[in-house]
N, C-alpha and C positions, 0 to 999 in steps of 0.2 A: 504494500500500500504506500505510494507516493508520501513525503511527509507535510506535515498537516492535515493530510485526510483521513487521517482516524480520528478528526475531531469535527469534521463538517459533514452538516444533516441537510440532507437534500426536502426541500418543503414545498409540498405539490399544493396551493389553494383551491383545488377541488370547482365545483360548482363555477365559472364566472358570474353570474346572476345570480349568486347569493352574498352572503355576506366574507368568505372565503378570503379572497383578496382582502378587504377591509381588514380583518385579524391579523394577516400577514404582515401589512403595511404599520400598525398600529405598532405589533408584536418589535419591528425595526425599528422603529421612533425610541420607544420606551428602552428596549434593553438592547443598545445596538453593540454591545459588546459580546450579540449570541454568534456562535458560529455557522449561519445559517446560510444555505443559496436555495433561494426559492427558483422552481421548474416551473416557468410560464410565461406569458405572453408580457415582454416588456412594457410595450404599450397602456394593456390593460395596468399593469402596476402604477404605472405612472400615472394614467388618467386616476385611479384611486388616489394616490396621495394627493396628488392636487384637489379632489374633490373633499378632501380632512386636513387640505388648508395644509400641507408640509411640502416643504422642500427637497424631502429625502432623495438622495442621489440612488439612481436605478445602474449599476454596470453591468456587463456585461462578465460574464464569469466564463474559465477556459482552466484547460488543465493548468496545475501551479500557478493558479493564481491564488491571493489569500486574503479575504473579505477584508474591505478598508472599512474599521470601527467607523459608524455617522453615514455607513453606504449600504445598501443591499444587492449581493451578488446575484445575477439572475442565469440562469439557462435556457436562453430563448427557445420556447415553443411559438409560434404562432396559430393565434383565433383563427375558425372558418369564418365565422363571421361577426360582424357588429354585435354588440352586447349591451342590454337595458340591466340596471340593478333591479331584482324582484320580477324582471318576466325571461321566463326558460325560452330558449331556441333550441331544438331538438339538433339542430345544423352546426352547434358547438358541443356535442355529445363525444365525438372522435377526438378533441381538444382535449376534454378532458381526460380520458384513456391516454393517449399522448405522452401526458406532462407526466403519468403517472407508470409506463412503458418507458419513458427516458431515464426516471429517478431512478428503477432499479436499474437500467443499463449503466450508469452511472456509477452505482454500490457492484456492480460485478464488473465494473471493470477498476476498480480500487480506488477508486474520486472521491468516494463516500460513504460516510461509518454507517449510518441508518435513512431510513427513511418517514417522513411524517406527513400526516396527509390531511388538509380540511376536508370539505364535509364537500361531498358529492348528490345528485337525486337520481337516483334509481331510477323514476320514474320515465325521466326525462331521455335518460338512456337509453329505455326502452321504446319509448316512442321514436325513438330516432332508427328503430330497427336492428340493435345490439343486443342482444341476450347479454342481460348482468344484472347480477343478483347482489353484489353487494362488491365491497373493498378487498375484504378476505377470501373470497374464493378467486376472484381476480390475481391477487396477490399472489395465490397458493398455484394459480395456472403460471404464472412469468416466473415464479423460483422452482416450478418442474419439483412439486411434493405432492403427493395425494392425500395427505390429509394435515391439517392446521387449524387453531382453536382458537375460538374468541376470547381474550378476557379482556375485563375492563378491571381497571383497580380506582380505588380513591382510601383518602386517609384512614387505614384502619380495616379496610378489606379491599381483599381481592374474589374476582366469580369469575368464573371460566364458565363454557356451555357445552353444553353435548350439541346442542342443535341451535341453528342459531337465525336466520328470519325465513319460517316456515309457519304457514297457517296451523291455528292451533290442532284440528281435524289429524295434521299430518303428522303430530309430533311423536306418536307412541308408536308406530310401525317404522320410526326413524330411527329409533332410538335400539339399537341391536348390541350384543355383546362387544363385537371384535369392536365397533365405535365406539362405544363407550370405555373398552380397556384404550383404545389407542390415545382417547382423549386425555385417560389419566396418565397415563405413561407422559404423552405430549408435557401437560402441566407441571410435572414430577422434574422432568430432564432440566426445563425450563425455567426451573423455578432455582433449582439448583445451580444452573449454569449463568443465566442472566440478573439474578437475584441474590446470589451468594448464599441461599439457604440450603446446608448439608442435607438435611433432613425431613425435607417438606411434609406437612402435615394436612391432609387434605379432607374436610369435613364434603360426604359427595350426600346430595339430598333426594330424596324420593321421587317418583314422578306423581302420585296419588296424593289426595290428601291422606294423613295420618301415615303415610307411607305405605296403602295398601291395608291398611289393619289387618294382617295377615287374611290376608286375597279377597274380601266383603270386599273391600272398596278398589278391586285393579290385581291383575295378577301381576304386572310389569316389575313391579318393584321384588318379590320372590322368585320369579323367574327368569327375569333380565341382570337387573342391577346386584342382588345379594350376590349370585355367582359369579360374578367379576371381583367384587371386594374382596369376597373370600380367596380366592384365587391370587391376586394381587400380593394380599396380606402376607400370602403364605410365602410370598417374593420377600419380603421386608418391606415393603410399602405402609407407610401411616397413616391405614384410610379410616372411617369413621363412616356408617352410613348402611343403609340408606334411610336417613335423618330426616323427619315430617319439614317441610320449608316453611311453617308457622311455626314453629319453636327455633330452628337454625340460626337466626340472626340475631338471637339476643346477644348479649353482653357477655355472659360467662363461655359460652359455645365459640362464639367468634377468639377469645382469647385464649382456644387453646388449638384456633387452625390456624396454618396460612396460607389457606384460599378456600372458596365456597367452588365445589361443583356439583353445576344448576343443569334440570333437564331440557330447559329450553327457554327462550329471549327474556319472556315475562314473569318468570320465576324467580330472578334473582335481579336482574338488573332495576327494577323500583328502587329496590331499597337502597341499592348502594347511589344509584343519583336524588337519590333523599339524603341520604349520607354526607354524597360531597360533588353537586352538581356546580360546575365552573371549575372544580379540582379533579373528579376524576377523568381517566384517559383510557383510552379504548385500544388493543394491544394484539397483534397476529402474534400465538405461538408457533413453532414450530417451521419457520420458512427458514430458508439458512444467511438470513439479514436480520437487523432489527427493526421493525415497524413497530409506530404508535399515530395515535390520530387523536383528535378531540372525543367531544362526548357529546354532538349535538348535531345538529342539523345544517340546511342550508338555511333556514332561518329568512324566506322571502321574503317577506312581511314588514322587515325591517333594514333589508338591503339596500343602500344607497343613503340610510340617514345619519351614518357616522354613531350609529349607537350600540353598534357591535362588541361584547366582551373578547377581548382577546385572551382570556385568564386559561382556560382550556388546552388554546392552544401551547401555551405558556408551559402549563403542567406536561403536555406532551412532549413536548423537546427535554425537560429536566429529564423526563421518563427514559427517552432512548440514551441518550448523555449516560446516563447512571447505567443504563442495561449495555452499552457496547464499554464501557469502564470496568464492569464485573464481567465482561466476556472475552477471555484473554486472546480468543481465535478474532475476535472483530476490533478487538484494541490495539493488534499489534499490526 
């Protein structure tokens, strides 16, 4: 890895017609001593600042070059086309994929330690005629892995998923042994390697209420989940579970995991952005880079009025920083 590039984070602002850009731009104002090259469309950058009233200098960024503190390095992608803050163009949907297909080409070829990404719309994607289901199976297709896990973390806990934006209908024939051991294994390696925790202690929670009450309320949880743990266990693994997810998140429970694994999107994630919404960060395991993103949306509504939180994204940079620092194969 060239030197200096074990410490620069490639920053995709996702979305242009959301508020994406504005956080980026903000994020450089405020702490311009971050090591950051935003992947995107100069132009758009710049018309952002100037619309938040800054003079921030937009360069141009190239191998060995090394961000000038008070500048934002950039990697020009270019827009398909014109872009409104708060309305979508389907016709800037390949833009996006783009900025975010360069940033990993960029970490495999040794330019850069991780990767961080604002907040993208699905939807929008799809109207444009792109099958894409989210950041993380994207992600998990450009690093050539067949399987990778969500977790989000914030102060005080971390959740990982078995299943991750699946209608609810789909979530219990989703949820099979070999996935769910690969997921723990995933969180286990990860947690260890990127986290500096020897010993990872994984509280994994039921799919059922009461966790099935032995099989009255769901067989899933005796049939599926028990045999995985037990199994595991018998590995040396420090699982706990399958644990009802109305009791899991108290106080005492949580202080003796270090991570929650949830059976799917809406089981776990509440709480923890109750927990620490504008702090916590959204996290692909298991690709062989580091990625983290924010914890929210595009956020249309409020595009273009300068009233954007950059805090998120904020947390998400400290996030990869710290996770390629404890990972002595993406540190060195």
């Amino acid at each position: 890895m060239p030197a200096g590039a074990q410490s620069l984070l490639a920053i995709t602002p996702g979305e242009p017609a959301g508020i994406g850009p504005e956080i980026v731009i903000k994020l450089a104002v405020k702490h311009p001593g971050l090591p950051i090259v935003a992947v995107a469309d100069p132009d758009l950058l710049h018309t952002t600042a100037q619309r938040l009233g800054s003079d921030l200098e937009i360069c141009e960024w190239k191998p060995g070059f090394v961000p000038i503190k008070g500048t934002l390095a950039c990697v020009p992608v270019p827009l398909q086309q014109d872009y409104e803050p708060g309305h979508l163009n389907p016709a800037n949907a390949p833009y996006v994929l783009n900025t975010i297909r360069r940033a990993v080409d960029l970490i495999q070829q040794g330019h850069m330690a991780a990767i961080v990404t604002g907040p993208v719309h699905k939807a929008v994607i799809n109207d444009a005629g792109i099958a894409f289901s989210g950041h993380t199976e994207f992600l998990a297709e450009l690093g050539k892995v067949p399987q990778v896990v969500m977790m989000l973390t914030a102060p005080g806990l971390r959740v990982a998923l078995v299943t991750t934006h699946l209608p609810l209908q789909q979530v219990s024939a989703s949820i099979t042994e070999k996935k769910l051991e690969d997921v723990i294994r995933i969180t286990n390696s990860s947690l260890q390697r990127n986290f500096g925790i020897p010993n990872p202690r994984l509280q994994v929670l039921g799919l059922n209420p009461h966790a099935g009450e032995g099989g009255h309320l769901g067989r899933e949880d005796d049939q599926v989940i028990r045999p995985v743990l037990e199994r595991l266990c018998s590995e040396g693994l420090d699982l706990t579970g399958p644990v009802p997810a109305d009791t899991a998140f108290t106080p005492p429970r949580l202080a003796r995991c270090d991570a929650v694994i949830a059976m799917y999107h809406d089981q776990g994630l509440p709480v923890l952005k109750h927990m620490g919404f504008g702090q916590s960060v959204n996290i692909t395991l298991g690709l062989p880079f580091v990625r983290t993103s924010v914890d929210h949306g595009t956020a249309l509504d409020i595009a273009g009025t300068g009233t954007a939180d950059e805090s998120s994204l904020y947390h998400a940079i400290r996030t990869a920083r710290e996770m390629t620092q404890n990972s002595p194969a993406l540190a060195s």
